[in-house]
C-alpha positions as CSV (number, residue, x, y, z in Angstrom):
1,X,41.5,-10.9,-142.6
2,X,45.2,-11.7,-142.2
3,X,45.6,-11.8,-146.0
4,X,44.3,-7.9,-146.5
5,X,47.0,-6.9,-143.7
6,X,49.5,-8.5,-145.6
7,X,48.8,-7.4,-148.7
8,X,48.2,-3.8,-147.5
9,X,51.1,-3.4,-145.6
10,X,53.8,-5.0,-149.3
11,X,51.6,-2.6,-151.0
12,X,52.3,0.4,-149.0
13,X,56.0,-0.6,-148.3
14,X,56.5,-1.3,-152.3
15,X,54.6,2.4,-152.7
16,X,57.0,4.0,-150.5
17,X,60.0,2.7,-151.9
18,X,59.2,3.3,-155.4
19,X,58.2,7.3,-154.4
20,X,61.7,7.7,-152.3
21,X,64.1,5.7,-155.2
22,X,62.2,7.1,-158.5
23,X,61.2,3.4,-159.9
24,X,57.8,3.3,-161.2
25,X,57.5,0.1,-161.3
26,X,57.2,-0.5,-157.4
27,X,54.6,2.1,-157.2
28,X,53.0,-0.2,-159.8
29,X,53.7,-3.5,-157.8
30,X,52.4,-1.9,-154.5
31,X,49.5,-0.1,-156.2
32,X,48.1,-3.5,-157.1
33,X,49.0,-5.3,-154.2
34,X,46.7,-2.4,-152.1
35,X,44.3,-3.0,-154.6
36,X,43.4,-6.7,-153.4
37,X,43.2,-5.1,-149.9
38,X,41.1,-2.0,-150.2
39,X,40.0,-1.3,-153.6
40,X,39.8,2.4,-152.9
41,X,43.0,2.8,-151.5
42,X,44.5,1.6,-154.3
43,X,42.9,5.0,-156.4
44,X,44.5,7.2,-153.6
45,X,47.8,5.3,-154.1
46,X,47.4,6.2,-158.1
47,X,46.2,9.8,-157.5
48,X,49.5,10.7,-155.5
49,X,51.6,8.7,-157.8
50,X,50.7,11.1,-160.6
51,X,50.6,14.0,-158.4
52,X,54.4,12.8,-157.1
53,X,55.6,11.6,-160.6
54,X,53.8,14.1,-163.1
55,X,52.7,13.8,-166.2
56,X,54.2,11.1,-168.1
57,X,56.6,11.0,-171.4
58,X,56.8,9.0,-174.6
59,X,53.7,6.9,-175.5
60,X,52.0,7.0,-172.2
61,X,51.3,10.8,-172.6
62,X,48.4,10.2,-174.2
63,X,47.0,8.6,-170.9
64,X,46.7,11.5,-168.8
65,X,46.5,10.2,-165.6
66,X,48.0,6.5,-165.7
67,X,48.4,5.6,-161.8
68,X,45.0,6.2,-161.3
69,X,43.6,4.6,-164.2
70,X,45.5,1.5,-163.8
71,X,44.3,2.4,-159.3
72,X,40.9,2.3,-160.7
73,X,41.2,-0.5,-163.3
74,X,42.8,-2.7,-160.1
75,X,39.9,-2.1,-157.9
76,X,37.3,-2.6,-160.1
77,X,38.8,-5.7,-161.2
78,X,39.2,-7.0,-157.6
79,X,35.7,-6.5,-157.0
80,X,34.5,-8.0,-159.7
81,X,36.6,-11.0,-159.1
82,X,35.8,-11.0,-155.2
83,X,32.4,-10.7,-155.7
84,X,32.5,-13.4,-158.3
85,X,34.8,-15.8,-156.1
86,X,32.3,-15.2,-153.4
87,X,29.2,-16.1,-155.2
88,X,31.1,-19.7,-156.2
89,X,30.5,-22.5,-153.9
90,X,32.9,-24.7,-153.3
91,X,32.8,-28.4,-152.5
């Protein structure tokens, strides 16, 4: 349980500081460090990321929405992979 806090608390702290200096790429960082804690809160993260950063430019305009898909593709990969670690006994 110690782990999540951790996690959650780098993600939201690596959020933040990517929203106040404009770097994307700590948004990124914390969006998929919350994504190992709380699955859902990592889509949140990605929805107000493209609310806060708008639509992207160059190639990624094609992707409408690319916080929230990668927020999405994050969480349902940590599922999958929790669920999947769970199920596997270890000796």
């Amino acid at each position: 349980m110690r782990k999540k806090h951790i996690a959650l608390t780098l993600g939201l702290i690596f959020s933040t500081l990517g929203v106040v200096i404009p770097f994307w790429p700590l948004v990124l960082l914390g969006l998929l460090s919350c994504a190992f804690a709380y699955p859902l809160l990592a889509i949140l993260i990605g929805a107000f990321a493209d609310i806060i950063f708008g639509s992207p430019t160059g190639f990624l305009h094609l992707v409408r929405f690319p916080f929230s898909v990668l927020g999405v593709i994050a969480a349902l990969l940590s599922l999958l992979a929790s669920s999947r670690l769970r199920s596997r006994k270890m000796y």
